[in-house]
C-alpha positions as CSV (number, residue, x, y, z in Angstrom):
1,X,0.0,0.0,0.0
2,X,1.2,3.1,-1.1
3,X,2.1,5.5,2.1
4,X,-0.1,8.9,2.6
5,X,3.1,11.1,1.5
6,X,3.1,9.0,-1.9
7,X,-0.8,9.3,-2.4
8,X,-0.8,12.7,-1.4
9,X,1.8,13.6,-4.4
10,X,0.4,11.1,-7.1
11,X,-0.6,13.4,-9.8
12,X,-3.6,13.1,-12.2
13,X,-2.9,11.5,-15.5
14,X,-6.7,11.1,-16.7
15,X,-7.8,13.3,-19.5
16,X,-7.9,17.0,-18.3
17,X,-9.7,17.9,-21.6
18,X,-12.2,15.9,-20.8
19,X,-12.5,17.4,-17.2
20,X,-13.1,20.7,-18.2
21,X,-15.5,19.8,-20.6
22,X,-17.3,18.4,-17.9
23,X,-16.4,20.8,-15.0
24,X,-18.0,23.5,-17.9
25,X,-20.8,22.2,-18.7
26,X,-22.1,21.6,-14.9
27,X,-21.0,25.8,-14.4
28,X,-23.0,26.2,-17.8
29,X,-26.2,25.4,-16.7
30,X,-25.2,27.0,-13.2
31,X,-24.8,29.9,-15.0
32,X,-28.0,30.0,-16.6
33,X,-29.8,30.3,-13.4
34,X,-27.7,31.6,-10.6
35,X,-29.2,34.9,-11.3
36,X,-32.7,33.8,-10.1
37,X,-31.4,33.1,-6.5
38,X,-32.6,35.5,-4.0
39,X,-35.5,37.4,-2.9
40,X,-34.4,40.4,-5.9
41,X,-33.1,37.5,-8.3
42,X,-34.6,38.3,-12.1
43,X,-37.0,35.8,-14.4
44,X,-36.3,33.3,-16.9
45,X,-38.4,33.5,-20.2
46,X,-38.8,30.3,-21.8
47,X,-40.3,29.6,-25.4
48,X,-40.7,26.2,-26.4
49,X,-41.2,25.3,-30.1
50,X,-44.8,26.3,-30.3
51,X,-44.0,29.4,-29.0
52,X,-45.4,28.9,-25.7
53,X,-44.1,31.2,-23.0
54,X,-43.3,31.0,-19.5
55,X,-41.7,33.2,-17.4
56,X,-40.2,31.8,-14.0
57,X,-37.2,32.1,-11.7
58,X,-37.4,28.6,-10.0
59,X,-34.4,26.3,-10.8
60,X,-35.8,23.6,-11.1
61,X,-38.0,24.3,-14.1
62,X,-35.7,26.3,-15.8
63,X,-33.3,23.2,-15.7
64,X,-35.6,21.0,-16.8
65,X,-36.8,22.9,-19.5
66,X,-33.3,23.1,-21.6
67,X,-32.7,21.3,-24.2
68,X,-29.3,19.9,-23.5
69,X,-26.8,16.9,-24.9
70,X,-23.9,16.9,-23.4
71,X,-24.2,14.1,-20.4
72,X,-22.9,15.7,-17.8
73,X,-25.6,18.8,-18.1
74,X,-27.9,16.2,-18.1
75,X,-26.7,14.3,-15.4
76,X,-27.1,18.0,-13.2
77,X,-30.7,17.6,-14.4
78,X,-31.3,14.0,-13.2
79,X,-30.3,15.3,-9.8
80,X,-32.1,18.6,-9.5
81,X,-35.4,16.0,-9.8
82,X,-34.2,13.8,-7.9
83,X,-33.8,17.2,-5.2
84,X,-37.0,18.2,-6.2
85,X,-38.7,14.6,-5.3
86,X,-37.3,14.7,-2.1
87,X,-37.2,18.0,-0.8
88,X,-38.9,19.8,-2.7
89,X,-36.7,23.0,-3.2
90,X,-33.1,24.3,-2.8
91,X,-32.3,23.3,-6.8
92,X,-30.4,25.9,-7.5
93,X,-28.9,26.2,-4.6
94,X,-27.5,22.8,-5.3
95,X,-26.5,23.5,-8.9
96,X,-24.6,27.0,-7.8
97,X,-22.6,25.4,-4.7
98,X,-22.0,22.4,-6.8
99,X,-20.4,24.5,-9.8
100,X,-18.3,26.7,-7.5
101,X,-17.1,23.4,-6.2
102,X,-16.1,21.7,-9.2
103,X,-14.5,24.8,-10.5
104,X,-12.0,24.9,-7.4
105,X,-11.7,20.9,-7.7
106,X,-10.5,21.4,-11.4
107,X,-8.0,24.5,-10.4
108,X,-6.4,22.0,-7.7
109,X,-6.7,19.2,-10.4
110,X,-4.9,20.9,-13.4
111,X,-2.7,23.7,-11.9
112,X,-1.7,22.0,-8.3
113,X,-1.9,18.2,-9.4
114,X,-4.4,17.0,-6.7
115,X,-5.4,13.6,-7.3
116,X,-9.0,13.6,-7.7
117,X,-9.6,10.8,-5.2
118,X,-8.2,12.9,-1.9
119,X,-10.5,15.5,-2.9
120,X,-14.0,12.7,-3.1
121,X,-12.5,11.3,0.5
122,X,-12.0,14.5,2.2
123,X,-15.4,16.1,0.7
124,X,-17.4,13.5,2.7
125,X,-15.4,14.7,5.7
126,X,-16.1,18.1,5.5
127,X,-19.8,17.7,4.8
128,X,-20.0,15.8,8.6
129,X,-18.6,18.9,9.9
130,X,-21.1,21.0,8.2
131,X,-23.8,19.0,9.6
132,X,-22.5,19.1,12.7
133,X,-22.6,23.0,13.1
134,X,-26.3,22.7,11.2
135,X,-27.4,20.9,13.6
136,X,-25.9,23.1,16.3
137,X,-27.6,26.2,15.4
138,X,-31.0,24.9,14.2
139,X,-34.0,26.3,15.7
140,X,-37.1,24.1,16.4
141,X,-40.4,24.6,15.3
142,X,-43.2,23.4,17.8
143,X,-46.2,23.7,16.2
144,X,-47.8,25.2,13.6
145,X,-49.1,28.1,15.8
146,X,-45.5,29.0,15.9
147,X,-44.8,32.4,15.1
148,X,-41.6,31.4,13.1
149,X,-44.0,29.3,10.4
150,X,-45.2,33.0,8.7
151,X,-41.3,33.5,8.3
152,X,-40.6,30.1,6.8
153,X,-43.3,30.4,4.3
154,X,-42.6,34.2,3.9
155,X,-38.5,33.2,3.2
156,X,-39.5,29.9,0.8
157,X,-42.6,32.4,-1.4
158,X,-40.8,35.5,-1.5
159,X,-39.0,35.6,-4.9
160,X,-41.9,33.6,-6.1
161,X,-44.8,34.7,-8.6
162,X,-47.7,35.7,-6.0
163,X,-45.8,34.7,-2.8
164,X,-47.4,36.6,-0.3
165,X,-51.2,35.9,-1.7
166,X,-50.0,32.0,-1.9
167,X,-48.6,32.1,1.6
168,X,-51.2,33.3,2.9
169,X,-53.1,30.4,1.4
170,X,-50.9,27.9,3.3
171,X,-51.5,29.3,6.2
172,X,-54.9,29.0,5.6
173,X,-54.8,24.9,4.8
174,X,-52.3,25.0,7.5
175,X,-54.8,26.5,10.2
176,X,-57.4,23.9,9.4
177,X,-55.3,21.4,10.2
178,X,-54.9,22.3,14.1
179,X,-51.9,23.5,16.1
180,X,-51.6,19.6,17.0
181,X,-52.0,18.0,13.9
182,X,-50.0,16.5,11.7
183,X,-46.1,17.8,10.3
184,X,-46.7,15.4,7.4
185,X,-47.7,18.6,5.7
186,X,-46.4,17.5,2.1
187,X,-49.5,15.1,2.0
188,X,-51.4,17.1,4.2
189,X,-52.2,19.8,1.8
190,X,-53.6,18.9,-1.4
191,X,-52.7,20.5,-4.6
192,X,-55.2,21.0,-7.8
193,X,-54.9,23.2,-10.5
194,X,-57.4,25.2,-12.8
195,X,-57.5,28.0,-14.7
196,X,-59.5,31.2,-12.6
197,X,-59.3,31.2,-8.9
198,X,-57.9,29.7,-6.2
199,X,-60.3,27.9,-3.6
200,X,-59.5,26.6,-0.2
201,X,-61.4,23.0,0.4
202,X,-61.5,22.4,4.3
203,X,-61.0,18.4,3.1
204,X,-60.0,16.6,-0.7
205,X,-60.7,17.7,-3.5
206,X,-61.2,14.6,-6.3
207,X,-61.1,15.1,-10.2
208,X,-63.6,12.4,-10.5
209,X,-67.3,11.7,-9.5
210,X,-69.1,8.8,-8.8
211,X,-69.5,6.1,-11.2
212,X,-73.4,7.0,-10.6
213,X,-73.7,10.6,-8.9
214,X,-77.6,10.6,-7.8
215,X,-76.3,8.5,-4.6
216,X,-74.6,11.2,-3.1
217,X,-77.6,12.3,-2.4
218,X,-78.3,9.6,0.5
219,X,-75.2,9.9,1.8
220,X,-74.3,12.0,5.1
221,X,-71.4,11.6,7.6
222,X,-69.6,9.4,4.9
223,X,-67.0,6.6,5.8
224,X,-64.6,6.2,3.2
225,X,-62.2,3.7,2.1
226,X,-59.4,2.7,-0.1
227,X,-59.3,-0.4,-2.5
228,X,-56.0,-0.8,-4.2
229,X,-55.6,-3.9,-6.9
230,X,-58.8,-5.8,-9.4
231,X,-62.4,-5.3,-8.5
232,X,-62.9,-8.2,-11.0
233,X,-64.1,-11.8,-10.1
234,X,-63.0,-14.2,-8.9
235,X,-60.3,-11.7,-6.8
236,X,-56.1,-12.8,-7.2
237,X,-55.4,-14.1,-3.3
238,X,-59.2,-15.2,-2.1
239,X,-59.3,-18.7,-0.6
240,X,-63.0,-19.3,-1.7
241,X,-63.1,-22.4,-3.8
242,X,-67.1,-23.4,-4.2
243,X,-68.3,-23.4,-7.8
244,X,-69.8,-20.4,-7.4
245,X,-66.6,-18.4,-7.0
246,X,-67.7,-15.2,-8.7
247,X,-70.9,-14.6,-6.7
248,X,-69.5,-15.9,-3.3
249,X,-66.6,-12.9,-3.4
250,X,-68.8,-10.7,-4.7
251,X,-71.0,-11.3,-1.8
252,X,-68.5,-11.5,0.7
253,X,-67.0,-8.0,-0.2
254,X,-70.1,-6.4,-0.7
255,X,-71.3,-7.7,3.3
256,X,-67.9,-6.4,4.5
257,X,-68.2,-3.1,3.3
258,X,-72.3,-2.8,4.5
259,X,-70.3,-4.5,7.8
260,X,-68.3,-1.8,8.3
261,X,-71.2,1.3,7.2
262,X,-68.7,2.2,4.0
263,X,-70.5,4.8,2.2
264,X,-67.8,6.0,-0.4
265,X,-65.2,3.6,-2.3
266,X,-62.3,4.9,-3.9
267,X,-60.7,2.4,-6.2
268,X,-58.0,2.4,-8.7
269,X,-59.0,-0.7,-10.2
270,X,-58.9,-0.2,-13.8
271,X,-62.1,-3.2,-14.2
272,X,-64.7,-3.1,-12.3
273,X,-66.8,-6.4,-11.8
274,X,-70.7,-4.7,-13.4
275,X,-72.5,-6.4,-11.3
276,X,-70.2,-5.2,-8.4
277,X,-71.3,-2.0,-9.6
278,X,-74.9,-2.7,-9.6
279,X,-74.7,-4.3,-5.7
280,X,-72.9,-1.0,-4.5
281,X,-75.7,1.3,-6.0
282,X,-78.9,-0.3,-4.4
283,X,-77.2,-0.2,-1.0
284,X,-76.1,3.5,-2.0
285,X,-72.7,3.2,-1.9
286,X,-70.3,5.8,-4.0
287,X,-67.8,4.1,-6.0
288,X,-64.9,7.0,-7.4
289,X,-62.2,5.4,-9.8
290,X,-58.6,7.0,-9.3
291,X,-55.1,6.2,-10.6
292,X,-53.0,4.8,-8.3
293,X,-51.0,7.5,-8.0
294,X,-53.8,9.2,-6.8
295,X,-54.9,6.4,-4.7
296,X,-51.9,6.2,-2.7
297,X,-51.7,10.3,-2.7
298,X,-55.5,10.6,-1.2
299,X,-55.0,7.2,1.4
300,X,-51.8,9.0,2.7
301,X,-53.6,12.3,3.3
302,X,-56.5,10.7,5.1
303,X,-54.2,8.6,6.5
304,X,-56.1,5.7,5.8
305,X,-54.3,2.5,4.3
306,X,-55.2,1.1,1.1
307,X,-55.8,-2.6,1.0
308,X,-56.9,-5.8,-1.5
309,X,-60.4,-6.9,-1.8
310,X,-58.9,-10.4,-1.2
311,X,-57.4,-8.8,2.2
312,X,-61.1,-7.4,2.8
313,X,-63.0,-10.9,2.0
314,X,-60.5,-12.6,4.8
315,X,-60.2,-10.0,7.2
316,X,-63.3,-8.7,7.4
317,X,-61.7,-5.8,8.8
318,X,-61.6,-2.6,6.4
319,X,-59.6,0.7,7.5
320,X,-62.1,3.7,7.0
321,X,-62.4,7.2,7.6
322,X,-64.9,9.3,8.7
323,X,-65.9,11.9,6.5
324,X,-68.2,15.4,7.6
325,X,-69.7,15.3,4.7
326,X,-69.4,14.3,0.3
327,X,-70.2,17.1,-2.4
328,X,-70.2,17.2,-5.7
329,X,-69.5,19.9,-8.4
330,X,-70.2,18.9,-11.5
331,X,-69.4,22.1,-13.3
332,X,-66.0,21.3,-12.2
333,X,-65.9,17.5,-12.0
334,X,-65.4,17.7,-8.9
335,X,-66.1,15.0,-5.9
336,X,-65.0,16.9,-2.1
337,X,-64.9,14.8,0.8
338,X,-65.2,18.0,3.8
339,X,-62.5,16.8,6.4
340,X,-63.5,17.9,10.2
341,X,-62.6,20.6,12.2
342,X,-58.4,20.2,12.6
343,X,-58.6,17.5,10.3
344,X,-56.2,15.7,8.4
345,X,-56.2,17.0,5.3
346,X,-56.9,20.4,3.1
347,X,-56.9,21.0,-0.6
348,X,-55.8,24.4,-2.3
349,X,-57.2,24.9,-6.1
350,X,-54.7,27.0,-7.2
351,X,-56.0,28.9,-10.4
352,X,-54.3,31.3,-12.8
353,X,-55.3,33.4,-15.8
354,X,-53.3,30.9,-18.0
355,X,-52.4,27.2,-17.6
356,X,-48.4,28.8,-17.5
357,X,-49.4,30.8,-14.9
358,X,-51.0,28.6,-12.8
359,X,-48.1,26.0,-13.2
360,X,-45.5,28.8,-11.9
361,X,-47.9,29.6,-8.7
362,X,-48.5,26.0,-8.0
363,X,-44.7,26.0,-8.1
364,X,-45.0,28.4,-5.8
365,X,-47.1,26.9,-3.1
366,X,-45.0,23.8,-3.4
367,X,-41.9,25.5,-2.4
368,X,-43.7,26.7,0.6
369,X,-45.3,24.0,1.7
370,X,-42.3,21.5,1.3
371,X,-40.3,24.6,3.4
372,X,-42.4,24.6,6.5
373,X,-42.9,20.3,6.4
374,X,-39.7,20.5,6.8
375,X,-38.9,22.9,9.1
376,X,-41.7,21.3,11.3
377,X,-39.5,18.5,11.0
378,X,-36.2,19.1,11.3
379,X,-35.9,22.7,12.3
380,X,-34.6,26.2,10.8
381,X,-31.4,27.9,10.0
382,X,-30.6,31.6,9.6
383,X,-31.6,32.0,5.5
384,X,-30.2,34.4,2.9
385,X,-27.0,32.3,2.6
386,X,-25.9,33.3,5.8
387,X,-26.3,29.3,7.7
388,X,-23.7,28.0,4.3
389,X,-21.3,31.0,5.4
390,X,-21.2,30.5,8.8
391,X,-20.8,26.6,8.1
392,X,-17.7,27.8,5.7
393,X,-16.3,29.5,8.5
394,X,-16.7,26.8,11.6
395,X,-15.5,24.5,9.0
396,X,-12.2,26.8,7.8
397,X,-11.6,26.8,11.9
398,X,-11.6,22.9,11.9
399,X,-9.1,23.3,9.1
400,X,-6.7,25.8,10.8
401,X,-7.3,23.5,14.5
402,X,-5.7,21.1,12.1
403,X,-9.0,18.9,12.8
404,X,-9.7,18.3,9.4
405,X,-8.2,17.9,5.8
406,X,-7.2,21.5,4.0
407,X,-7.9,20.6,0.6
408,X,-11.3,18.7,0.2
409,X,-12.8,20.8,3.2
410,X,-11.7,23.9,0.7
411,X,-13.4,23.3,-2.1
412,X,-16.7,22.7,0.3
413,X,-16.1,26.1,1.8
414,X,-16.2,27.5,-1.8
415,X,-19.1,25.9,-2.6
416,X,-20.7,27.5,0.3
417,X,-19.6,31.0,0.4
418,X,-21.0,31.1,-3.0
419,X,-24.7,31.4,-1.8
420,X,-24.5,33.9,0.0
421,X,-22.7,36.1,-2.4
422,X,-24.6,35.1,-5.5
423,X,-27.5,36.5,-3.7
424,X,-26.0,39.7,-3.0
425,X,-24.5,39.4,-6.5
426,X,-28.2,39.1,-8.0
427,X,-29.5,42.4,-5.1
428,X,-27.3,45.0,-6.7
429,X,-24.2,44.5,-4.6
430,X,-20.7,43.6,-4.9
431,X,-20.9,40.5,-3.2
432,X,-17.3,40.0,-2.9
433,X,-17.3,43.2,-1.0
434,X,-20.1,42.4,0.7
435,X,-18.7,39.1,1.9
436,X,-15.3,40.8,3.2
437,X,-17.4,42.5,5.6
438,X,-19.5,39.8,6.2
439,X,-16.5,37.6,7.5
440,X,-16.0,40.1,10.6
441,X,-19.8,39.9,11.9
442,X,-21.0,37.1,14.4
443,X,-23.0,33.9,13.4
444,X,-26.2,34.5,11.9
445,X,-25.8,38.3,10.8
446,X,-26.5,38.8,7.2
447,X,-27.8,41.7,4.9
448,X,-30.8,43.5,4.3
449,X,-31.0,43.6,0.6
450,X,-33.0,46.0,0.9
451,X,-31.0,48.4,2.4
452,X,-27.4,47.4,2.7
453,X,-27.6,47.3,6.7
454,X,-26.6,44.2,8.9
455,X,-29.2,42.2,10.4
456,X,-29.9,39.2,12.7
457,X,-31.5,37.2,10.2
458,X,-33.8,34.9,12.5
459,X,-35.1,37.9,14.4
460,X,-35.7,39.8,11.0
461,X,-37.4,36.1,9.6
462,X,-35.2,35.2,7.2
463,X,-35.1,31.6,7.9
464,X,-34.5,28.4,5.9
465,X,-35.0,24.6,6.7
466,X,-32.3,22.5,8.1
467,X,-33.1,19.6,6.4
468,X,-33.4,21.4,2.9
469,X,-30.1,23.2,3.5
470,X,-28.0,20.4,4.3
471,X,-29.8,18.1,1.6
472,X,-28.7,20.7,-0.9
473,X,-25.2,20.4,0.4
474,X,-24.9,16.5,0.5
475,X,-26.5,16.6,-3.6
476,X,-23.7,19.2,-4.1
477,X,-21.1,17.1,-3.2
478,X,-22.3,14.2,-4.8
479,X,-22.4,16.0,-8.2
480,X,-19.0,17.1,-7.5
481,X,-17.9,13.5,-6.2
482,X,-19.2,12.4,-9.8
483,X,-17.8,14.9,-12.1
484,X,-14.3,14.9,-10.6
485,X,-14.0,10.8,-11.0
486,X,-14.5,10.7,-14.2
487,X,-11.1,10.9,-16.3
488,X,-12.7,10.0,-19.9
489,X,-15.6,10.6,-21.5
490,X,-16.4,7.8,-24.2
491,X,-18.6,7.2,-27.2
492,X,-20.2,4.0,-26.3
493,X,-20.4,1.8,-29.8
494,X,-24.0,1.7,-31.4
495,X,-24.3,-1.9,-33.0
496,X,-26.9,-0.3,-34.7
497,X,-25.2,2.3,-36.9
498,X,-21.8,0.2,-36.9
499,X,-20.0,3.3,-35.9
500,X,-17.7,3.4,-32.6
């Protein structure tokens, strides 16, 4: 085994070429939407080939919307989904901190001869470090009758097209939901979209009605459940076995659901046994068909589990919820199971003028919402950059306490200055100057953009989620992990055109 002094001096021999190629095109697409960052960060027009326009300054559809081949551009895009799936914000975030990264990594790389590989090891250490003062300084949210929740959704809408109106709206859904309820706000509040305006539904709102809508009529207090898999008979998984098979399940799920007084079924069984159909009408029972995806969206938000009619015919025993009451608007197709008072769920309609528009504010709301989940789960962190540059400087104190590795934990603090002084950058400032200054001021001080002056971000509201903030960070590094590995790009041969 080779000894540290020998790995520490092995130099590079992969194709540097083919580096910067890559190391470019990941600060390419950063550079296409760093200016959005920031509560004063500018628009993006986009025109597809129709000529369909959209104007937006969220990263993540900006990204998605280019057009891009080269792979490593579309690896960045891969990842900002995969951000977007399980966060729900902080894309460009990731992108900037990421390219800032890799452009240090490629400087150490070509000019000092840093072997990529002690730059991936000591990456992972400095991202521990960075967690370690996150978690630190984070702030805990109690409840959402916490004063802070206004200043999480107020920080996560702010750039945002409609914002204020839309957090407000939250708030709203958020409300009905009780100062006890559930954090699990991400399936909590419902999204729908629809041109004209935005409606708050104190329960779900369904695109779909009733395979026959004149039973809604009978029904009050409705208990609702969730059937997952084939409504057609004989059922996969029953253990009936008379010659009668068909009628005998039918029967048998029929009586469970009377059994347990189910008044509405939602299904997403794509057949539906006639018959079946017929048996659940004269005992004035409301059968909705949904996707699956929608299935699985609703039973989480009523957090009620989805099960097998074969599970239902054995068991007997059928999870339900208790609905206040089912309407329908049939103008709308619309079928709205009304939740309780502090009940589990809460739709928003959000509506626009255009179908463009109304994507871009239902971008909106989903930045806020994910935001304050989040923050009601993990807590919150000074925003406005200012948690990344005071993790930059507890980590560049590690470095000088000779606690960690100089040159991996480097390029991390690069990566995170960057935040703060792209959003400066994008106010009006000189964020280099601005940052100089910055430097000499305690933890959690940032600027006012809107005046220049120093502030205490958490006391002014300027807050951020934890969890968001350090997920950004950890997708960072791994696009920087991945980009600096690679020492050759190759054209994989196409049997097809007989071409290498």
């Amino acid at each position: 085994m080779a000894s540290e002094e020998t790995r520490q001096t092995k130099q590079f021999s992969g194709d540097l070429n083919a580096l910067a190629g890559n190391v470019m095109a990941a600060v390419g697409m950063a550079d296409v939407i760093r200016t959005t960052m920031g509560p004063r960060g500018l628009d993006k027009l986009l025109v597809d080939q129709m000529g369909n326009r959209v104007i937006t300054n969220d990263g993540y559809t900006v990204l998605v919307s280019l057009k891009t081949a080269h792979p490593v551009s579309r690896l960045l895009v891969e990842i900002a989904e995969r951000q977007e799936m399980n966060v729900g914000d902080g894309t460009t975030s990731t992108v900037i901190m990421a390219a800032e990264m890799l452009k240090e990594g490629y400087r150490m790389t070509s000019e000092c001869g840093i072997h990529p590989s002690r730059i991936l090891s000591e990456l992972d250490e400095g991202v521990d470090i960075v967690a370690e003062y996150l978690n630190s300084v984070q702030i805990q949210i109690e409840s959402l009758k916490d004063p802070k929740v206004k200043d999480i959704l107020k920080t996560a809408t702010a750039s945002k097209l409609d914002g204020r109106q839309l957090s407000n709206h939250i708030m709203l859904a958020a409300d009905h939901l009780g100062p006890q309820s559930r954090t699990d706000l991400r399936h909590g509040i419902l999204l729908l979209r629809r041109l004209g305006d935005d409606v708050f539904v104190d329960g779900i709102a369904i695109e779909a009605m009733p395979q026959e809508t004149s039973v809604v009529s009978y029904i009050s207090n409705p208990n609702v459940c969730f059937i997952k898999g084939s409504l057609e008979f004989p059922l996969p998984g029953t253990q009936i076995e008379d010659n009668e098979r068909h009628d005998a399940e039918r029967k048998a799920l029929i009586d469970a659901l009377v059994k347990n007084e189910i008044n509405v079924v939602l299904t997403s069984a794509p057949n539906i046994d006639n018959a079946f159909k017929m048996e659940l009408l004269t005992r004035n029972i409301a059968l909705i068909r949904l996707s699956m995806e929608e299935l699985v969206l609703f039973s989480r938000s009523l957090e009620t589990p989805a099960v097998y009619g074969s599970q239902i015919i054995s068991g007997n025993i059928l999870p339900c919820f208790k609905a206040d009451s089912i309407e329908l608007d049939e103008d709308k197709n619309l079928t709205i199971l009304r939740a309780p008072k502090s009940g589990v769920a809460a739709t928003l309609i959000i509506g626009g003028a255009t179908t463009e528009t109304s994507k871009e504010r239902m971008r909106t709301c989903i930045d806020g919402i994910c935001g304050l989940h989040y923050a009601l789960k993990g807590g919150v962190v000074p925003g406005g950059g200012i948690a990344e540059l005071n993790a930059a400087r507890y980590l560049e104190k590690k470095m000088l306490d000779g606690k960690s590795q100089n040159i991996g934990c480097g390029i991390l603090v690069k990566g995170l200055e960057s935040i703060s002084r792209q959003i400066l950058d994008n106010a009006g400032y000189n964020g280099y100057e601005m940052m100089v200054r910055l430097r000499s001021q305690p933890d959690g001080i940032g600027v006012d953009v809107a005046t220049g002056e120093f502030i205490n971000m958490v006391d002014s509201g300027i807050i951020d989620s934890r969890i968001t903030k350090m997920h950004a960070i950890q997708i960072a590094v791994h696009i920087v992990k991945t980009v600096l590995k690679i020492d050759r790009n190759l054209l994989k041969d196409d049997p097809k055109e007989g071409v290498n």
